[in-house]
N, C-alpha and C positions, 0 to 999 in steps of 0.2 A: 050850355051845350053839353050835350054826350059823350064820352070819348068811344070811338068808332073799335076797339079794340074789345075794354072788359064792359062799355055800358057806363060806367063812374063820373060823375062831373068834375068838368073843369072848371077853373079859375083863374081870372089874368096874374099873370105875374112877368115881370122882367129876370129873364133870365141871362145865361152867356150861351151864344151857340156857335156851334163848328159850320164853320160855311167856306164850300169851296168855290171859287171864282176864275174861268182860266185859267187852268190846273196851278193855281195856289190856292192853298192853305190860308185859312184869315179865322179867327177866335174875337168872336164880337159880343162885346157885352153891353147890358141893359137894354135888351132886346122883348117887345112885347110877345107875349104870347099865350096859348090858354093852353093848361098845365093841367093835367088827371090827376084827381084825387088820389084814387086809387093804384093805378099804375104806373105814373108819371110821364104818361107819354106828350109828344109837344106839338103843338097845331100852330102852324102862323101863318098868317094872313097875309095875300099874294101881296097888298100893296107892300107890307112891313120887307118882304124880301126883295120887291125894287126897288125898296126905298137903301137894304143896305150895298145891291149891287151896283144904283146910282155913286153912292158915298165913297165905295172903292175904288172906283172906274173915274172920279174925279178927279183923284191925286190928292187930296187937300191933305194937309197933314192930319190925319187923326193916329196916329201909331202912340197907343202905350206904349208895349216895350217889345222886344222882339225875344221868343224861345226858340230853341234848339229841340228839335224833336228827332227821335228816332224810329226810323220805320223798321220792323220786323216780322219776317218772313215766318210762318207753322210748318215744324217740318211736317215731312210728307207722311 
């Protein structure tokens, strides 16, 4: 595939990606996806993202480990 941005091929890879779910925050890793050569941009495929909105919305336990993030504001 092409990346729809610079033109560049991608390549699968398992990545970690930010995914929000019912306004939480969730950081999921070894997540398939095809990755740009060139500019790194990331493509994933509809079922791969209902597959991890299924997994969250299960309950099952998969929790690595839980971070503490801070959100901050640009002044104006």
């Amino acid at each position: 595939m092409n990346c729809e941005f610079c033109g560049g091929k991608t390549f699968k890879k398992k990545v970690r990606k930010v995914h929000w779910l019912d306004q939480r925050l969730y950081i999921v890793d070894d997540v398939e996806a095809e990755v740009c050569a060139e500019c790194g941009e990331r493509y994933y495929h509809a079922t791969t993202l209902d597959a991890i909105d299924r997994t969250l919305r299960a309950g099952r336990q998969v929790i690595k480990q839980e971070l503490q993030v801070q959100v901050v504001a640009m002044p104006a």
